[in-house]
PDB file of N, CA, C and O in Angstrom:
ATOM      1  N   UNK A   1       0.824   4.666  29.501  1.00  0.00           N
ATOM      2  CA  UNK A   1       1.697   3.772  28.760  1.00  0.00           C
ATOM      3  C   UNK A   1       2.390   4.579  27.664  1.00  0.00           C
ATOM      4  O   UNK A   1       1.794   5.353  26.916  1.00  0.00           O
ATOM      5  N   UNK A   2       3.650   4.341  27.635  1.00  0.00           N
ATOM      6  CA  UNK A   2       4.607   5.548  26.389  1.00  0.00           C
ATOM      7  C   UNK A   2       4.953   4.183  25.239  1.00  0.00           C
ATOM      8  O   UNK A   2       5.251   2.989  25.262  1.00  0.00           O
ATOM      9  N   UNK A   3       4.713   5.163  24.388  1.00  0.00           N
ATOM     10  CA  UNK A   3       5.016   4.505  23.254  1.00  0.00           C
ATOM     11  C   UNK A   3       6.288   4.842  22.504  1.00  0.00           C
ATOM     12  O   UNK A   3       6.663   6.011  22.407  1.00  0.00           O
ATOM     13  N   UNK A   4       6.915   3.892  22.004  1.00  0.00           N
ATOM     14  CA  UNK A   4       8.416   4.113  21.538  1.00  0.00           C
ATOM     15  C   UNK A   4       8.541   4.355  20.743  1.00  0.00           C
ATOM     16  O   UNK A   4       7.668   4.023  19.941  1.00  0.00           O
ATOM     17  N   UNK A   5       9.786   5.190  20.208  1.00  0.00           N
ATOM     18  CA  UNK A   5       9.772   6.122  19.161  1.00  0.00           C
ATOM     19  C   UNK A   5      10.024   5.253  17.889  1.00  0.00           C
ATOM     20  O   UNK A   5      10.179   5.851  16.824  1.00  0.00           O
ATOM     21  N   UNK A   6      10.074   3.941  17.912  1.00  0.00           N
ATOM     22  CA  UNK A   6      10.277   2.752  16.858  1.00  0.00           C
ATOM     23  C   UNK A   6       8.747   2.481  16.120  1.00  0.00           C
ATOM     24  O   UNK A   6       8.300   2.527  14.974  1.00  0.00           O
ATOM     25  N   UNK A   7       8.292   2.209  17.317  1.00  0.00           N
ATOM     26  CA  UNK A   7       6.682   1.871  16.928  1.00  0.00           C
ATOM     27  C   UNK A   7       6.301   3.196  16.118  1.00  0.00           C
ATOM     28  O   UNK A   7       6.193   3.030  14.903  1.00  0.00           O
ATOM     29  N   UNK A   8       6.112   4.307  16.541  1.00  0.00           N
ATOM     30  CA  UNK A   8       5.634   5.699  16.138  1.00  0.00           C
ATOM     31  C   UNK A   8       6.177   5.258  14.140  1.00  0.00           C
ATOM     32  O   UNK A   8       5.467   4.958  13.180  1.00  0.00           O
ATOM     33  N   UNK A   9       7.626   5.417  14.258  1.00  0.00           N
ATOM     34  CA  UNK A   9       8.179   5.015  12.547  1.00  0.00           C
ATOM     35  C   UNK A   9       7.712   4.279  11.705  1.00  0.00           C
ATOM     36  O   UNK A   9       7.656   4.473  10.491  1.00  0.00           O
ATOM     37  N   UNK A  10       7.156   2.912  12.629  1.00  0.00           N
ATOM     38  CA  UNK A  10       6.945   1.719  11.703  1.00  0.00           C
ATOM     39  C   UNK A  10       5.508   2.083  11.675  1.00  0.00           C
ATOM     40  O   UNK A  10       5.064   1.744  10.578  1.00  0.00           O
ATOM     41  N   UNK A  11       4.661   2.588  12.355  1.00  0.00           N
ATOM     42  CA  UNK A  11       3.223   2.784  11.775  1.00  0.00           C
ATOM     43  C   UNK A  11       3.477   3.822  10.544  1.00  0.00           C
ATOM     44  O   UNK A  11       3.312   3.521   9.362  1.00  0.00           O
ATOM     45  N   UNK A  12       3.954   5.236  11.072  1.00  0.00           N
ATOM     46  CA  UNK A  12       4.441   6.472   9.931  1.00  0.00           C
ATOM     47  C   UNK A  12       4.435   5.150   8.689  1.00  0.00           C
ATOM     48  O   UNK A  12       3.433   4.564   8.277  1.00  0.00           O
ATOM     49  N   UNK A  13       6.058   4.887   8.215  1.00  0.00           N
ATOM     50  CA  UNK A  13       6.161   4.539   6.887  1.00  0.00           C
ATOM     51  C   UNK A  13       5.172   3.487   6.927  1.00  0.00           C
ATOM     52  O   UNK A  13       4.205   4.007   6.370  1.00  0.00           O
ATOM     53  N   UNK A  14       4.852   2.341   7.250  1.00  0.00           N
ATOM     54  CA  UNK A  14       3.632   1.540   6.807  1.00  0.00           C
ATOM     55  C   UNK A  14       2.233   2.554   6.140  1.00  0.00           C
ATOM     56  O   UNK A  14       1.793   2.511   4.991  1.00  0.00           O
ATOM     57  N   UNK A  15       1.863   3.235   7.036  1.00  0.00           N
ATOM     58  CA  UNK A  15       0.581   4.463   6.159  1.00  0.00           C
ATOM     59  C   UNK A  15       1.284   5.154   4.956  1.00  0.00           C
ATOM     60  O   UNK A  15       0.500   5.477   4.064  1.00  0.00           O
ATOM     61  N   UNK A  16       2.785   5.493   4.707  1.00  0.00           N
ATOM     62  CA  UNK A  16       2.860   6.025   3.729  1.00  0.00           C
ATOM     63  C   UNK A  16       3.427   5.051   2.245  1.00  0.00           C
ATOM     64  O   UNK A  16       3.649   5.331   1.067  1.00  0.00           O
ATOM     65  N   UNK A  17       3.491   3.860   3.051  1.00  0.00           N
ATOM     66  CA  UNK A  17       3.793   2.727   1.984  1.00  0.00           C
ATOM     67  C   UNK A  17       2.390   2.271   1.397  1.00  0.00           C
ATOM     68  O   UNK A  17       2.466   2.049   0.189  1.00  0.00           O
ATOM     69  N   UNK A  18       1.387   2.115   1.831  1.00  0.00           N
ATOM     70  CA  UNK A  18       0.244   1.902   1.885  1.00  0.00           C
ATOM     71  C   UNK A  18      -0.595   2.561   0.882  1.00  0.00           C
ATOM     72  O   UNK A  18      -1.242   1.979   0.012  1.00  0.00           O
ATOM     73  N   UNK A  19      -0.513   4.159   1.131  1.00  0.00           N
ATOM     74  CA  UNK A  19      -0.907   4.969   0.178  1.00  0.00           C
ATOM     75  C   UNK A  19      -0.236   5.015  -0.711  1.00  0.00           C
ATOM     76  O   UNK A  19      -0.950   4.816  -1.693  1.00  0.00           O
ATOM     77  N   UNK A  20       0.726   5.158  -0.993  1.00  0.00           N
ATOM     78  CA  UNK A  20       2.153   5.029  -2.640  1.00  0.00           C
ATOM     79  C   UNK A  20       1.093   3.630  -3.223  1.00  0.00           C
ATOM     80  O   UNK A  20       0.359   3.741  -4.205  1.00  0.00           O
ATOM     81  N   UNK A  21       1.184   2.669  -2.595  1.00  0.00           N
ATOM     82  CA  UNK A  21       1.242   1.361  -3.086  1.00  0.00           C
ATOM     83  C   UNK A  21       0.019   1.171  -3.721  1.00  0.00           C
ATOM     84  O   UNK A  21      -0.221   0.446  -4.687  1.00  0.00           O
ATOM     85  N   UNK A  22      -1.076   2.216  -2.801  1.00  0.00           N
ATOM     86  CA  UNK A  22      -2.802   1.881  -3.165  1.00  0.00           C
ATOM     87  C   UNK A  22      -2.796   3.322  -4.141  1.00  0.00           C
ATOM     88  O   UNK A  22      -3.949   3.728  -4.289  1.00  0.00           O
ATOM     89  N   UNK A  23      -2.192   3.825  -4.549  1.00  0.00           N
ATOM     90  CA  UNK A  23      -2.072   5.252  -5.649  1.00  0.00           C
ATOM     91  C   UNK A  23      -1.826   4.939  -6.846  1.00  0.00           C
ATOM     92  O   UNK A  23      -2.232   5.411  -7.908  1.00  0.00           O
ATOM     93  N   UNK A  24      -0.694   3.586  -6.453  1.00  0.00           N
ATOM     94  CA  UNK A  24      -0.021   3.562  -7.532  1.00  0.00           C
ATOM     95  C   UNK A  24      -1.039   2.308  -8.439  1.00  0.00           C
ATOM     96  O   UNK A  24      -1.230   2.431  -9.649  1.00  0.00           O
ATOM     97  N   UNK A  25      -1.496   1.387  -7.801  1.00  0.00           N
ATOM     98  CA  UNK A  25      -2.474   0.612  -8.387  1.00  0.00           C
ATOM     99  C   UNK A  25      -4.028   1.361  -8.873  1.00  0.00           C
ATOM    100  O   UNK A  25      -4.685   1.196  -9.901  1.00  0.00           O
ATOM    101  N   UNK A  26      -4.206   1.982  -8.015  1.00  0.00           N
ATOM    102  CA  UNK A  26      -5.407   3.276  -9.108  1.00  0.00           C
ATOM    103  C   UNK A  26      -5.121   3.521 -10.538  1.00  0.00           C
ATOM    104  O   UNK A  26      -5.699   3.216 -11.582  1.00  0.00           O
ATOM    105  N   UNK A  27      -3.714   4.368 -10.158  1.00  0.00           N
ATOM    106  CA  UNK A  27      -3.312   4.446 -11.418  1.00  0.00           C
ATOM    107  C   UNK A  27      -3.199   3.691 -12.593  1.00  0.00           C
ATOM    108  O   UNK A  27      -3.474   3.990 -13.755  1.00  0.00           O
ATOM    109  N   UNK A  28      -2.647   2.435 -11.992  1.00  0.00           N
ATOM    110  CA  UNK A  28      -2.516   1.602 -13.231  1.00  0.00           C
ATOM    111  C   UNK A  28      -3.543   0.914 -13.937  1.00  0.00           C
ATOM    112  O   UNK A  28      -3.472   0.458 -15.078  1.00  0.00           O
ATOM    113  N   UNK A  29      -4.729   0.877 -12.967  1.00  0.00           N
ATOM    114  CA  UNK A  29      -5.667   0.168 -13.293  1.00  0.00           C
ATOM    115  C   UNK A  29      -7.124   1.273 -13.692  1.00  0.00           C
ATOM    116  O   UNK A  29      -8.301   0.935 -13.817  1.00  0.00           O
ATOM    117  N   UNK A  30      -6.551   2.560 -13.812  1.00  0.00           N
ATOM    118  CA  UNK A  30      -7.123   3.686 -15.310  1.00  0.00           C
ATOM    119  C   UNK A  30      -6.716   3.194 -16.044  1.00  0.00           C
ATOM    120  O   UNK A  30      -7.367   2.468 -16.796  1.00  0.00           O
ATOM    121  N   UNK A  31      -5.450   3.389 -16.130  1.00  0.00           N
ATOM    122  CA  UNK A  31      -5.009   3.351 -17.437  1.00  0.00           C
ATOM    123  C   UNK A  31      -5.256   1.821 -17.932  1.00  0.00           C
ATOM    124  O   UNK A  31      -5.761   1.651 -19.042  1.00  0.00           O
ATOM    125  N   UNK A  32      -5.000   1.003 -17.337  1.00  0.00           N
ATOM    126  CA  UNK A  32      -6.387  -0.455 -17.821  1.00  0.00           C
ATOM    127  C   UNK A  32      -7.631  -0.219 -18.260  1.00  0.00           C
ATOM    128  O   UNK A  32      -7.959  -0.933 -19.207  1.00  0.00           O
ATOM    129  N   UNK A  33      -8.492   0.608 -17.854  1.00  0.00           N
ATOM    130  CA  UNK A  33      -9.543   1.153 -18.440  1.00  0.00           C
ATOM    131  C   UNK A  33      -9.650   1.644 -19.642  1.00  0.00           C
ATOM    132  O   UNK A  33     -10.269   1.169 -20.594  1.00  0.00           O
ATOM    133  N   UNK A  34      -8.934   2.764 -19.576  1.00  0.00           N
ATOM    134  CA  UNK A  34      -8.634   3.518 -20.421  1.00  0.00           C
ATOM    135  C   UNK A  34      -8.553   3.028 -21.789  1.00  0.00           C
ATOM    136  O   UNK A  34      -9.421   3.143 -22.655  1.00  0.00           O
ATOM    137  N   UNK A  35      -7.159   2.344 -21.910  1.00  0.00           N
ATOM    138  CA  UNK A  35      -6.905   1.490 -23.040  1.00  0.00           C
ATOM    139  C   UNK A  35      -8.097   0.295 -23.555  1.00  0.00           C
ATOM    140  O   UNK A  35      -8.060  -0.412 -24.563  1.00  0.00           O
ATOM    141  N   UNK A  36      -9.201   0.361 -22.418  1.00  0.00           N
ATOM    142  CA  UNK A  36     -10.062  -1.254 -22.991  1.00  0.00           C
ATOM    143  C   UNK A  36      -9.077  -2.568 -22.463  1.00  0.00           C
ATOM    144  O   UNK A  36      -9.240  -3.590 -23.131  1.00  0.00           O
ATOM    145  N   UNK A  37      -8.667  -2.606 -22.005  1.00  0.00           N
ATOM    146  CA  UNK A  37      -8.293  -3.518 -21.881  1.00  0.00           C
ATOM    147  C   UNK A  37      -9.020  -4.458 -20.156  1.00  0.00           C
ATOM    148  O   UNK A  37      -9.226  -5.644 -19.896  1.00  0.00           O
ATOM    149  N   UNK A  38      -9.161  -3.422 -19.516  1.00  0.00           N
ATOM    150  CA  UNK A  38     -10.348  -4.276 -18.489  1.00  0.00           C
ATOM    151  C   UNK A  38     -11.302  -3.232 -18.243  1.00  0.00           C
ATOM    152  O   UNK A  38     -11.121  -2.067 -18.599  1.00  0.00           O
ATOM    153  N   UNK A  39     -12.422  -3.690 -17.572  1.00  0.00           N
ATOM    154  CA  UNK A  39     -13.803  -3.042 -17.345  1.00  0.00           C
ATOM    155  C   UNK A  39     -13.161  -2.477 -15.916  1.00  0.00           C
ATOM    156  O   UNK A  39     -12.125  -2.561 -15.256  1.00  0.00           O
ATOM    157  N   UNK A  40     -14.507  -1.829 -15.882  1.00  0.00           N
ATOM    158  CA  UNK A  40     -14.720  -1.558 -14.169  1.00  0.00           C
ATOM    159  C   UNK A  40     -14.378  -1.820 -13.103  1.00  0.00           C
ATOM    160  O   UNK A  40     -13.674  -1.286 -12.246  1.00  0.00           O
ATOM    161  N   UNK A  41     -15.407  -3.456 -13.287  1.00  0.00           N
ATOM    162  CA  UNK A  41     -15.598  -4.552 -12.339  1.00  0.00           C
ATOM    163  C   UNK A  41     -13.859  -4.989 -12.321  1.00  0.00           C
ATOM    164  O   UNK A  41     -13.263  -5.118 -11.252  1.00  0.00           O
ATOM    165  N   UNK A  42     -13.420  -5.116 -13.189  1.00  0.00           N
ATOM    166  CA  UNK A  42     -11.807  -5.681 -13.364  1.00  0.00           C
ATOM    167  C   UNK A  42     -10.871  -4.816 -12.827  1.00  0.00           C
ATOM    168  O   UNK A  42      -9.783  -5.146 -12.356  1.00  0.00           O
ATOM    169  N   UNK A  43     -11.381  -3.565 -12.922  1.00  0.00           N
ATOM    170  CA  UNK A  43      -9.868  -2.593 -12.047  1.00  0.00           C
ATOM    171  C   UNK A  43     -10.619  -2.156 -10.775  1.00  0.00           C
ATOM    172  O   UNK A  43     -10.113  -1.183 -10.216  1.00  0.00           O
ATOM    173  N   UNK A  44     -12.018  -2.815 -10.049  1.00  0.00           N
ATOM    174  CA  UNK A  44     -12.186  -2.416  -8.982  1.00  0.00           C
ATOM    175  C   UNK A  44     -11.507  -3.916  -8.111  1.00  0.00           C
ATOM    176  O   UNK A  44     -10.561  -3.897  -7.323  1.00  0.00           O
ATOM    177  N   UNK A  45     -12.216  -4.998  -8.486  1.00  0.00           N
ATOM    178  CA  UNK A  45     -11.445  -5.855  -8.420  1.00  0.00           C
ATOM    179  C   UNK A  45      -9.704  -6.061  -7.971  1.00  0.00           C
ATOM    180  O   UNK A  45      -9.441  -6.553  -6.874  1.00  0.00           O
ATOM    181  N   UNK A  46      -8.846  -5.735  -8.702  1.00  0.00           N
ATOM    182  CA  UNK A  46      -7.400  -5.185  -8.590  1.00  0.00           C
ATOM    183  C   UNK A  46      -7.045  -4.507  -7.743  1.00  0.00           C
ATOM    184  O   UNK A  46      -6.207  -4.757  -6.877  1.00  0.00           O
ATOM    185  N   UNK A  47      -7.780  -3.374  -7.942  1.00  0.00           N
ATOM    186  CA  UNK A  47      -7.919  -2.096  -6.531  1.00  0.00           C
ATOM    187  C   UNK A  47      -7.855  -3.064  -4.686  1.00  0.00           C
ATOM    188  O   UNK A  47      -7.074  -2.883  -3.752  1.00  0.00           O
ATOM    189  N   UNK A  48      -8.703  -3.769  -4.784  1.00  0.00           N
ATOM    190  CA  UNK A  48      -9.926  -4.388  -3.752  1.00  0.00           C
ATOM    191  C   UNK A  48      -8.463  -5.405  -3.104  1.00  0.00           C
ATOM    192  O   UNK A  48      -7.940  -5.393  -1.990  1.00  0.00           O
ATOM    193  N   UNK A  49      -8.173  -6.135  -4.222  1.00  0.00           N
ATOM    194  CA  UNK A  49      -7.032  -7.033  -4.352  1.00  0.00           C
ATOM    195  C   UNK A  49      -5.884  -6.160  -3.582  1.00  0.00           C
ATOM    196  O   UNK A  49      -5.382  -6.471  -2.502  1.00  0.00           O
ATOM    197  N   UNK A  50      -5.620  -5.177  -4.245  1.00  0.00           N
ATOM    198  CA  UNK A  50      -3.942  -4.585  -3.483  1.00  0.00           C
ATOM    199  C   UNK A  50      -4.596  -3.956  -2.341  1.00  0.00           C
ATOM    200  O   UNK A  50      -3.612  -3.661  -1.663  1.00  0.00           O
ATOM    201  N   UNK A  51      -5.069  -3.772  -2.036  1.00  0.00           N
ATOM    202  CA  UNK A  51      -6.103  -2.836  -0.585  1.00  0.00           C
ATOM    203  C   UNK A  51      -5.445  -3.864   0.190  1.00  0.00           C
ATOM    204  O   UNK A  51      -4.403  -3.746   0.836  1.00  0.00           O
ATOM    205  N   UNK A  52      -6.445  -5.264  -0.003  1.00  0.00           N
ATOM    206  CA  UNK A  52      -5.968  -6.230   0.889  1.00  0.00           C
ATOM    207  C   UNK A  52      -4.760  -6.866   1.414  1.00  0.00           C
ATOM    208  O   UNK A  52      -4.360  -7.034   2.566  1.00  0.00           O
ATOM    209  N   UNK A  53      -4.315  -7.155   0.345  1.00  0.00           N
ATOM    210  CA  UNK A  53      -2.720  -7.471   0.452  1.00  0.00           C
ATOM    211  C   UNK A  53      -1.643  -6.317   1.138  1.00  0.00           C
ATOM    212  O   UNK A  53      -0.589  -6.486   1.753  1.00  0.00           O
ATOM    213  N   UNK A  54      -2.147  -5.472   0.878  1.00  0.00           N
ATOM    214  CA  UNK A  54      -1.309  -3.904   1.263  1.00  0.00           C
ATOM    215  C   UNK A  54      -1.677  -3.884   2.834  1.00  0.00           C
ATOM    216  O   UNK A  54      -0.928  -3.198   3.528  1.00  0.00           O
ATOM    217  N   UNK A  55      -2.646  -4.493   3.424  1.00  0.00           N
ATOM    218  CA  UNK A  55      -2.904  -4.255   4.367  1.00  0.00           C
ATOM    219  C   UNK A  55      -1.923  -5.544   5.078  1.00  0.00           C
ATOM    220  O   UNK A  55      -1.977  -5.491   6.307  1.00  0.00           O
ATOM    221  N   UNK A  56      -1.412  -6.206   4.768  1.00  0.00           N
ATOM    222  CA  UNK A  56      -0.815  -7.164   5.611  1.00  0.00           C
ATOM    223  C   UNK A  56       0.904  -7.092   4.660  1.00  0.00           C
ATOM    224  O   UNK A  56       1.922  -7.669   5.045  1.00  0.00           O
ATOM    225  N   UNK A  57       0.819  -6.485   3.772  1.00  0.00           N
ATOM    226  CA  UNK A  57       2.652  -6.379   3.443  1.00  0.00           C
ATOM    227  C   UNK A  57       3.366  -4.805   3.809  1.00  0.00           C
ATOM    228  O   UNK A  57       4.559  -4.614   4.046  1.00  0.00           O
ATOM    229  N   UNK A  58       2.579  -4.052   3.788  1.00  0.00           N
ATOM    230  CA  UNK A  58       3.010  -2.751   4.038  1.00  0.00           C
ATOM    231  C   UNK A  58       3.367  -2.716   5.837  1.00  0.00           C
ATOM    232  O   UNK A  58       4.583  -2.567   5.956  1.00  0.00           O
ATOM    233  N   UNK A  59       2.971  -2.768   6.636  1.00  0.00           N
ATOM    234  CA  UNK A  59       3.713  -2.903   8.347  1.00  0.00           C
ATOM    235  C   UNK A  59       5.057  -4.111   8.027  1.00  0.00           C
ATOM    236  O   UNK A  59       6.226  -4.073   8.411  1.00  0.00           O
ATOM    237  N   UNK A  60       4.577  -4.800   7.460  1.00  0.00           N
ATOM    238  CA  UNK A  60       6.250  -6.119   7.591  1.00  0.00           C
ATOM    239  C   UNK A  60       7.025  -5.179   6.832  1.00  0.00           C
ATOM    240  O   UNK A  60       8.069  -4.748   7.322  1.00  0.00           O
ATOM    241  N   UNK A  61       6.499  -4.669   5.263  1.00  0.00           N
ATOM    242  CA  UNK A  61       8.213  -3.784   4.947  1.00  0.00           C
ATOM    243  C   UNK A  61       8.294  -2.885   5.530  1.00  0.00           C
ATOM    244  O   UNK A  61       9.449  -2.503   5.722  1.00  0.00           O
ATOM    245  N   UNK A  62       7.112  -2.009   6.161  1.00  0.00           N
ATOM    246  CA  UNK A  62       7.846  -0.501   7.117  1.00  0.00           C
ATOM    247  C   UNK A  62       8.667  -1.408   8.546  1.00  0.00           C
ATOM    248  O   UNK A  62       9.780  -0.980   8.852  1.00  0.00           O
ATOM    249  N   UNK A  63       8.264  -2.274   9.136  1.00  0.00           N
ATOM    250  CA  UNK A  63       8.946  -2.472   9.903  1.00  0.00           C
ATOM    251  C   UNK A  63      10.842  -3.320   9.639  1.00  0.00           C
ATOM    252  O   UNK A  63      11.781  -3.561  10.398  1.00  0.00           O
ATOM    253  N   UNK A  64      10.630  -3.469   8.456  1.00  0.00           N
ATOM    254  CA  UNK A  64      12.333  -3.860   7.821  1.00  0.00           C
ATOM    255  C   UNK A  64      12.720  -2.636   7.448  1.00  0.00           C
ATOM    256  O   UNK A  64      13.871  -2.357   7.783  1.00  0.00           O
ATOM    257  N   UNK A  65      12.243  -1.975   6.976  1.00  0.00           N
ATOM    258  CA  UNK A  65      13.001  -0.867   6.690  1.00  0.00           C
ATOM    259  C   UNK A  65      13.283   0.489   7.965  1.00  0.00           C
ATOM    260  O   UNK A  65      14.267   1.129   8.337  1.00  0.00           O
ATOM    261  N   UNK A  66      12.336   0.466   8.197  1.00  0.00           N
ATOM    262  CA  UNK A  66      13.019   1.200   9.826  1.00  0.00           C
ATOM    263  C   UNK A  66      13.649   0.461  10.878  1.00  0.00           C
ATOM    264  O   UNK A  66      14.164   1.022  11.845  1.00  0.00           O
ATOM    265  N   UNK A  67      13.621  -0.939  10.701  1.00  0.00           N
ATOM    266  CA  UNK A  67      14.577  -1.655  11.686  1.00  0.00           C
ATOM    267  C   UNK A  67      15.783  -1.558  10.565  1.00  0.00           C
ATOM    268  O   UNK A  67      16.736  -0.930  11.028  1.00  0.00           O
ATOM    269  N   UNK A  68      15.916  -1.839   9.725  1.00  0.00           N
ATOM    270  CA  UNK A  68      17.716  -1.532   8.673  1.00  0.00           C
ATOM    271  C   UNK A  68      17.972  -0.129   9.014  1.00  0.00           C
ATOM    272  O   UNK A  68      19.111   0.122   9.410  1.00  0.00           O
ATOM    273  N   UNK A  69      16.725   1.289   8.897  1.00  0.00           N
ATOM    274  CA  UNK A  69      17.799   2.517   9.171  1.00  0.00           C
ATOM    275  C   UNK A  69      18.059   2.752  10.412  1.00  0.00           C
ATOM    276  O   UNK A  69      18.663   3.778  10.726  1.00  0.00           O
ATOM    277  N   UNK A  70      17.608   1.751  11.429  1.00  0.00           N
ATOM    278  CA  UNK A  70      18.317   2.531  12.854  1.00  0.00           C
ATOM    279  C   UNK A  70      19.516   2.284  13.201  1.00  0.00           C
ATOM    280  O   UNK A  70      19.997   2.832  14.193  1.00  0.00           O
TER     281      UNK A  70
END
């Protein structure tokens, strides 16, 4: 079974939207730490939160956005 060179794109950018998206919430939620302003439990929480969500919004925007650049 061959797989099309569309599918191949929309997985690509979905994994690299995914990681930006789950990097970028790490980040922010140190620096929540950091400042005191939430615990642990509160930026693992957040973390746990965009994991999930990232897992079901990141394929719908890689697949709009490689269906707009073709």
């Amino acid at each position: 079974m061959a797989v099309r060179p569309f599918v191949i794109g929309v997985v690509a950018v979905a994994a690299v939207l995914y990681v930006i998206g789950l990097s970028a919430v790490r980040w922010w939620t140190v620096g929540l730490f950091e400042r005191g302003v939430a615990d642990e439990r509160a930026a693992r929480d957040w973390y746990l939160l965009a994991a999930s969500l990232g897992m079901l919004i990141a394929p719908l925007l890689a697949f709009t956005l490689v269906s707009g650049l073709r």
